[in-house]
N, C-alpha and C positions, 0 to 999 in steps of 0.2 A: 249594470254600468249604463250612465247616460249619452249622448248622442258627444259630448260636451269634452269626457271624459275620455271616450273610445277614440275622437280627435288628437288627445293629448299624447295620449297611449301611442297611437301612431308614427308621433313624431318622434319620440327619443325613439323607437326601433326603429324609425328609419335614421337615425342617429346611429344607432346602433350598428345597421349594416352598409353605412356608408366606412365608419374605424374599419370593419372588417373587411371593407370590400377596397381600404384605400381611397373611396370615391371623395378626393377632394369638392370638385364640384359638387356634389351633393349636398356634404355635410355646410357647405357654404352659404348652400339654399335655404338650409336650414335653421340659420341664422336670425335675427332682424339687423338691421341697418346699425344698430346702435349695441349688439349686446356684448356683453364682458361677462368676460370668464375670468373665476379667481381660483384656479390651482395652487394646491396646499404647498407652503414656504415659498412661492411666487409672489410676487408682484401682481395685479391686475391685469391684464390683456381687453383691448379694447381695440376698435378701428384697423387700421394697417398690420400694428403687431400681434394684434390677434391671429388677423389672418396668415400670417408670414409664419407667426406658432406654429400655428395648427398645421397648416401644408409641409413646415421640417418636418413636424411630428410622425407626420404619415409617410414620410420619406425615409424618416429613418427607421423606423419597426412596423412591423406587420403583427398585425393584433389578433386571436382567436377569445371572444369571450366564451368560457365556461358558462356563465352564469350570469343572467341577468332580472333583476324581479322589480316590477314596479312597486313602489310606498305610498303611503296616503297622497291622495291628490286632490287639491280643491281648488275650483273656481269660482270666481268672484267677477262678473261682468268682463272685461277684457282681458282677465290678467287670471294667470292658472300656475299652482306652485302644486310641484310632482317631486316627489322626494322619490329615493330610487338605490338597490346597492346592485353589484354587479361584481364580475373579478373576471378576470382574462387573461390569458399567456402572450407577453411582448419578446416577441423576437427579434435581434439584431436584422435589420437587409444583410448587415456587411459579414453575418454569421455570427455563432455564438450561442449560445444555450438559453431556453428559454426563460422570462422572469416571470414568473405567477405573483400579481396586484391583487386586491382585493382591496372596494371601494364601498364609499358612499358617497350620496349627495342628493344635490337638490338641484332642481328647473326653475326655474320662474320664466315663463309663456308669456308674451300677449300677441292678444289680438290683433292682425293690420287691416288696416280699411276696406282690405279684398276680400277681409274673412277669414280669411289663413292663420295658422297657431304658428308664431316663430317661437325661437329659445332666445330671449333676455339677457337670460344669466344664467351661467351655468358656475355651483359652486362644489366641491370635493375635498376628501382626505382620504388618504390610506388608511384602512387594518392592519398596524404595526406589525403584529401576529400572524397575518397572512399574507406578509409580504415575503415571498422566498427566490432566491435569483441562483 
């Protein structure tokens, strides 16, 4: 793995353990200024209701991923597309039994001025078949 690559790697996991940890702040960090997320049978998310998404999201369940495994990933001068699947158990806050998701998707990264690798776009869908609640 490149210098380039182990970058990219870093950031969905800490992606990763910000869902788990709740860490709004974090996950926000990890962001760019501009990116959207297109969750499967959603609408876009971008700017304000991106972030207003995101922060319910994490308010309303507490996530344990099972699984997470990174997919092909390449970069190309500023911009880096990391495909990825994963699946994890969402528990109500307000209580309630847990749902086991199982996902896929893709990154696309770029570069900011400072150096740093944000998330662009974040895009997903469920495994019909490994969705169980």
């Amino acid at each position: 793995m490149d210098f380039e690559t182990d970058a990219i790697f870093r950031i969905t996991e800490d992606e990763v353990r910000a869902v788990e940890t709740g860490d709004k702040g974090k996950y926000l960090s990890l962001l760019s200024r501009d990116s959207v997320f297109m969750p499967q049978n959603e609408t876009s998310k971008t700017g304000d209701e991106l972030r207003k998404w995101l922060c319910a999201f994490l308010d309303r369940v507490e996530i344990h991923y099972t699984r997470f495994a990174h997919g092909e990933t390449i970069v190309r001068d500023d911009v880096a597309i990391h495909a990825y699947t994963c699946a994890w158990s969402a528990t109500p806050k307000t209580g309630g039994s847990p749902r086991l998701i199982s996902f896929k998707g893709m990154h696309v990264l770029r570069r900011e001025p400072d150096g740093a690798w944000k998330i662009a776009m974040n895009i997903w869908n469920t495994d019909p078949e490994a969705v169980r609640g």
